[in-house]
N, CA and C of each residue as an Amber inpcrd file, in Angstrom:
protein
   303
  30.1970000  -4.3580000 -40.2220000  30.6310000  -5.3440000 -39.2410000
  31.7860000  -4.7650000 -38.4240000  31.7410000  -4.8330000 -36.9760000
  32.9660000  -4.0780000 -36.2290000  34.0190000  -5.1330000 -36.4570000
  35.0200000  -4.4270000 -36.3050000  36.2410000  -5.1790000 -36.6560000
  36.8130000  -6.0120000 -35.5190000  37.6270000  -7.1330000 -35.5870000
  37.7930000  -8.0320000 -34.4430000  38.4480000  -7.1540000 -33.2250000
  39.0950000  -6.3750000 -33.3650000  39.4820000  -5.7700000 -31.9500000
  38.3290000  -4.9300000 -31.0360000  37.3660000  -4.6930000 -31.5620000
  36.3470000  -4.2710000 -31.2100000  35.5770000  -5.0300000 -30.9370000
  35.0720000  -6.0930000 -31.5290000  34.5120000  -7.3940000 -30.4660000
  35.3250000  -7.8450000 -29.6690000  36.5130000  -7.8320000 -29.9390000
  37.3540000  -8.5840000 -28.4250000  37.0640000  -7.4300000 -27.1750000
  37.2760000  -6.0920000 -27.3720000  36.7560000  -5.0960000 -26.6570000
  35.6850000  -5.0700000 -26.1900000  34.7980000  -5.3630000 -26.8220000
  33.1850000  -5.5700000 -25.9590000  33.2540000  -6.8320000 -25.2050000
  33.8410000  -8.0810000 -25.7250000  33.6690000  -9.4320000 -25.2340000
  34.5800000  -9.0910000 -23.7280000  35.0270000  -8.9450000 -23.4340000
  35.9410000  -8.1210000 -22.0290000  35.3160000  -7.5860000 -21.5480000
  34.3430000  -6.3770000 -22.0080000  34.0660000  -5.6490000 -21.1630000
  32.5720000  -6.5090000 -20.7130000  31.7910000  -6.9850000 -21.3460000
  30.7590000  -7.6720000 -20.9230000  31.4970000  -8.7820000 -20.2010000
  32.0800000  -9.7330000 -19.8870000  32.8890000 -10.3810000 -19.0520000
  33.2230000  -9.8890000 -18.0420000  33.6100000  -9.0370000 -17.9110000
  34.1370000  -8.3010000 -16.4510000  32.6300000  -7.8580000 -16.0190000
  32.2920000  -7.2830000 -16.6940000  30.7030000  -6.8460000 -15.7930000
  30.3330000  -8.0740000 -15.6760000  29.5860000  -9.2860000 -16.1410000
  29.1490000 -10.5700000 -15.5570000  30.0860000 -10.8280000 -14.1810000
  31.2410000 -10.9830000 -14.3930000  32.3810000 -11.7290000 -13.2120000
  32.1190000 -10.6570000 -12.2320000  31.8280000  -9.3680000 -12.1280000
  31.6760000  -8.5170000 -11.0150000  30.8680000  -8.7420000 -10.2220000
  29.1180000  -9.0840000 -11.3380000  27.8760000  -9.2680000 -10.7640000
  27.8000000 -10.7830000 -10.0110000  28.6020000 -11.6130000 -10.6030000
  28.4870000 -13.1860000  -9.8560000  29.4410000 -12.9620000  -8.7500000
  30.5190000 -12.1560000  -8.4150000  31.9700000 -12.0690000  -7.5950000
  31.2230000 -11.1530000  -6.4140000  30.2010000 -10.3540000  -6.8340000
  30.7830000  -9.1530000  -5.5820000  29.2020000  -8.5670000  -5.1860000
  27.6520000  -8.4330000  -6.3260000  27.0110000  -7.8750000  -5.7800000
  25.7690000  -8.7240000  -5.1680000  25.7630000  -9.9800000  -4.7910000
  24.7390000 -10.6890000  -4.3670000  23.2290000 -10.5970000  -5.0120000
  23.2680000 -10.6470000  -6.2970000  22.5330000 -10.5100000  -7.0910000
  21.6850000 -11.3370000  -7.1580000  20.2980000 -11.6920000  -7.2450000
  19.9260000 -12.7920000  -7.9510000  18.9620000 -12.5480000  -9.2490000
  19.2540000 -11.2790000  -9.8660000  18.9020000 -11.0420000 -10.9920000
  20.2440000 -10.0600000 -11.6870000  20.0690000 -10.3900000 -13.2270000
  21.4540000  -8.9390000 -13.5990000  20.4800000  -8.7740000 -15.3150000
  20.3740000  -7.9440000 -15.6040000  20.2060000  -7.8010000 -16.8270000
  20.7640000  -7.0600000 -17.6220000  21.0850000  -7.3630000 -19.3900000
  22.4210000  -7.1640000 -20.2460000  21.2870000  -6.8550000 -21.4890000
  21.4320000  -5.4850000 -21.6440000  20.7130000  -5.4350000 -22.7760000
  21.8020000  -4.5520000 -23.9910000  21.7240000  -5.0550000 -25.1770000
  22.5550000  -4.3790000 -26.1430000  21.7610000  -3.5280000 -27.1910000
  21.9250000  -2.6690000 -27.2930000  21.1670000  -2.3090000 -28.4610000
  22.3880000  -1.4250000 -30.0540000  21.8370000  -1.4670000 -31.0130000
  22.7790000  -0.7530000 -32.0170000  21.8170000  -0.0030000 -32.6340000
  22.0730000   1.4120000 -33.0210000  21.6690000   2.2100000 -34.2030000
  22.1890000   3.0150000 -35.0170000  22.2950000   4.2510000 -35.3650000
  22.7880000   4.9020000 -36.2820000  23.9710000   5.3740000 -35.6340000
  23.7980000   5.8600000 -34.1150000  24.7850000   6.3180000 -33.1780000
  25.4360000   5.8170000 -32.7430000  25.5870000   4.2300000 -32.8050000
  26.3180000   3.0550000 -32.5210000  25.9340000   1.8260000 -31.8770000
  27.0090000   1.9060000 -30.6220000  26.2440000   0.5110000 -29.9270000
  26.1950000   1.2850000 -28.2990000  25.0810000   0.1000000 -27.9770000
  24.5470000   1.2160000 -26.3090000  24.4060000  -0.6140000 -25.5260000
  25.4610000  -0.3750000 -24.1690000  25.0190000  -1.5990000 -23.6440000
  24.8770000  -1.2220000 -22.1070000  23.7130000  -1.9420000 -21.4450000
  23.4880000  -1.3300000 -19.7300000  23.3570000  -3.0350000 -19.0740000
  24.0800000  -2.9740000 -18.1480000  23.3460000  -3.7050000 -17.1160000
  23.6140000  -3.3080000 -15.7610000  22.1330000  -4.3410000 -15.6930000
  21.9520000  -3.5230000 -14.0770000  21.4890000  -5.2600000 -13.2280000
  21.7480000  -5.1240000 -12.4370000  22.0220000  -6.2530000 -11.6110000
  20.7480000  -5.4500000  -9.9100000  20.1120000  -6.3750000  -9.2720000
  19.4780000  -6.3830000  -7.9530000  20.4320000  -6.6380000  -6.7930000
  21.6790000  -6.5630000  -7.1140000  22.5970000  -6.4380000  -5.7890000
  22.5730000  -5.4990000  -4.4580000  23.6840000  -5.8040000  -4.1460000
  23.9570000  -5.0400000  -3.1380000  24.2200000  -3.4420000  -2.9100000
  24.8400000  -3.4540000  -4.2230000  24.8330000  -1.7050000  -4.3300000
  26.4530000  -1.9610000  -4.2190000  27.6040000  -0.6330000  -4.2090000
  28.5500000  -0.1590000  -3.3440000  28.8250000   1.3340000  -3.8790000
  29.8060000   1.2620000  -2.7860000  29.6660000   2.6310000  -3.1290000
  31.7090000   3.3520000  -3.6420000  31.6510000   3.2220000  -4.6460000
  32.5860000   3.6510000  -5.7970000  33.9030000   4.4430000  -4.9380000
  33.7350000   5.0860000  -3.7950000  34.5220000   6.0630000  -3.2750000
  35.3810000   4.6710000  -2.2370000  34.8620000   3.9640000  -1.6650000
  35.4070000   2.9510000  -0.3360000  35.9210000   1.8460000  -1.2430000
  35.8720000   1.2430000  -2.6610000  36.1850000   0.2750000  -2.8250000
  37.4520000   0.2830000  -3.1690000  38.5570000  -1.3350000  -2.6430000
  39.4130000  -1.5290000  -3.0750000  39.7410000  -1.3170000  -4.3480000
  40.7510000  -0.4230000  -4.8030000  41.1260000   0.1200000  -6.2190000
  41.6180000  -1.6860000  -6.7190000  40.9700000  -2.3070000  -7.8270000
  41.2840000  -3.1700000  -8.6340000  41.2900000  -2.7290000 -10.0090000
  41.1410000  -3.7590000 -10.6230000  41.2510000  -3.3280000 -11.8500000
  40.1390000  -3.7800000 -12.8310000  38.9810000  -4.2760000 -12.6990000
  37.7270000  -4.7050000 -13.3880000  37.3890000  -3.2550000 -13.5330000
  36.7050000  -2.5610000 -12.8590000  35.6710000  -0.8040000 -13.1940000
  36.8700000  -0.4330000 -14.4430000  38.0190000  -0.4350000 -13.7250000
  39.2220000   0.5140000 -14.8970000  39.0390000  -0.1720000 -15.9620000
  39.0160000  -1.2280000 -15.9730000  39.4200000  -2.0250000 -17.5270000
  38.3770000  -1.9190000 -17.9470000  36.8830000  -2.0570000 -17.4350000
  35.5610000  -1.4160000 -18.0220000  35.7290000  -0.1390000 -18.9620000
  35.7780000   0.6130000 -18.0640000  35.7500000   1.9120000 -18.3900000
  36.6980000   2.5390000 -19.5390000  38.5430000   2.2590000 -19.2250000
  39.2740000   2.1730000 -20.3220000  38.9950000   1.2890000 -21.4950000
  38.5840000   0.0870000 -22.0570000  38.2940000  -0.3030000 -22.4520000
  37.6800000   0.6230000 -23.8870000  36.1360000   1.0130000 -22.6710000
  34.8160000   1.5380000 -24.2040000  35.2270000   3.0510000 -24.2910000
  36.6370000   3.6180000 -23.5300000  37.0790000   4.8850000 -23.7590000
  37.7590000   4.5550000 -24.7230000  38.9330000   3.5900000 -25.2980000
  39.4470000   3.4520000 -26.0630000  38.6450000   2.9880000 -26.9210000
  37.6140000   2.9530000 -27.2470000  36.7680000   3.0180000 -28.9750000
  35.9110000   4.6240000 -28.9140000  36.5040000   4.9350000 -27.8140000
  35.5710000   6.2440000 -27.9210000  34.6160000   6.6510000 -27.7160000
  34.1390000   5.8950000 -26.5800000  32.7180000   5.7060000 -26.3390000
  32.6520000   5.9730000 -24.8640000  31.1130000   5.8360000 -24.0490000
  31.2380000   6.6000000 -22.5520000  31.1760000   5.9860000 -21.8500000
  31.2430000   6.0020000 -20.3760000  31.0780000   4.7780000 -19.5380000
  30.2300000   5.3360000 -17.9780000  29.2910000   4.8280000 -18.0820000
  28.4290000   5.4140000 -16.4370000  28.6150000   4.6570000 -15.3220000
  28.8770000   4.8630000 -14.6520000  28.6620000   3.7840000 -13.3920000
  27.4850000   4.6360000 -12.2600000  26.2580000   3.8470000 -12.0910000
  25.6150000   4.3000000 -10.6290000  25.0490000   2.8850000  -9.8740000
  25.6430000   3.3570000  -9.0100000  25.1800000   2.0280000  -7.4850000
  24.8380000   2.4280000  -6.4540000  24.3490000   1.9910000  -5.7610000
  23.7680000   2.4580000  -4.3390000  22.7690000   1.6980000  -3.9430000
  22.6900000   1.6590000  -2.2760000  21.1950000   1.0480000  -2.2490000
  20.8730000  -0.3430000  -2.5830000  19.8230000  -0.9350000  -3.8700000
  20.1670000  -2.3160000  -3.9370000  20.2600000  -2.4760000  -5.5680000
  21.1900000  -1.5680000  -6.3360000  21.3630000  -1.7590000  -7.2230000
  22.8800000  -1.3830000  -8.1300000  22.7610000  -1.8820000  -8.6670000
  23.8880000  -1.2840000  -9.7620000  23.8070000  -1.0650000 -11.8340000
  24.0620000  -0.2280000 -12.2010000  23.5400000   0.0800000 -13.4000000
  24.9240000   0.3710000 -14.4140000  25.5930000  -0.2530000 -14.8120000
  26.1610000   0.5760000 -15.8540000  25.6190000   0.2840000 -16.9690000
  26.2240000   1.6760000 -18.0030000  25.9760000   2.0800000 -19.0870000
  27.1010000   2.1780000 -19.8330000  27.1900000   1.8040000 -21.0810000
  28.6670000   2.4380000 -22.0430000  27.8470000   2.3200000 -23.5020000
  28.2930000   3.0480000 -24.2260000  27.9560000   3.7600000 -25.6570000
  29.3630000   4.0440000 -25.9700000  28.9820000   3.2840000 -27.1750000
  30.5930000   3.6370000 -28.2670000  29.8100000   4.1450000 -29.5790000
  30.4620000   5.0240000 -30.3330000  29.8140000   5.6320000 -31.4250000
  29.9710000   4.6920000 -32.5530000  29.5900000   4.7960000 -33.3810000
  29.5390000   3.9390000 -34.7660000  30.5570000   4.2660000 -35.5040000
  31.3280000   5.6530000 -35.5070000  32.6520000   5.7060000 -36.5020000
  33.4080000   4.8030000 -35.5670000  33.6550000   4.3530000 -33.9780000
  34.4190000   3.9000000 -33.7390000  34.6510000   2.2500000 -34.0150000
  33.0380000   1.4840000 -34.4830000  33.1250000   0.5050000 -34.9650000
  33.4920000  -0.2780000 -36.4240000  34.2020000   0.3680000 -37.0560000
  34.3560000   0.0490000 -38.2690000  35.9860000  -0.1250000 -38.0660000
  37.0280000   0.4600000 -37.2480000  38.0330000   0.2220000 -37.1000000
  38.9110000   1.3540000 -35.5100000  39.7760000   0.2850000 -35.1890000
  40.7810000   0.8150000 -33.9020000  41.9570000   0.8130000 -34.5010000
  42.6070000   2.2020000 -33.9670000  43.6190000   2.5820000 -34.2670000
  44.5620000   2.2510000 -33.4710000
């Protein structure tokens, strides 16, 4: 069972990705799929938005807190958009779910 700072860590980071997809990419589909195995936990969504493009956007702080976030369990974080979509990806390993230091 991951330990509570590590669900509060995912519960954030899936929150901020929802609030992005309802806030910013004119979506009318987003999909959140989680999966866990030996290698840990793997979560993507990808939303039918608008796309943007990562280099022009106002520096806030949702992508960072994404991204820092599943870096601090040790895990990776993808971002690709463009066009009429958006996709992230993050994978945290399984030693990192048993406890945060």
């Amino acid at each position: 069972m991951p330990s509570p700072q590590v669900v509060n860590a995912l519960r954030a980071f899936l929150r901020e990705a929802v609030q992005n997809v309802l806030k910013h990419s004119g979506a009318t589909r987003v999909s959140i799929t989680v999966g866990h195995d030996q290698a840990g936990i793997g979560i993507e969504i990808v939303d039918d938005g608008i796309g943007f493009d990562p280099a022009t956007v106002p520096a806030g702080n949702g992508l960072a807190n994404m991204r820092s976030r599943v870096e601090a369990l040790g895990g990776t974080f993808h971002l690709v958009t463009g066009g009429s979509t958006t996709r992230i990806r993050a994978a945290i390993p399984e030693v990192s779910l048993v406890s945060v230091s």
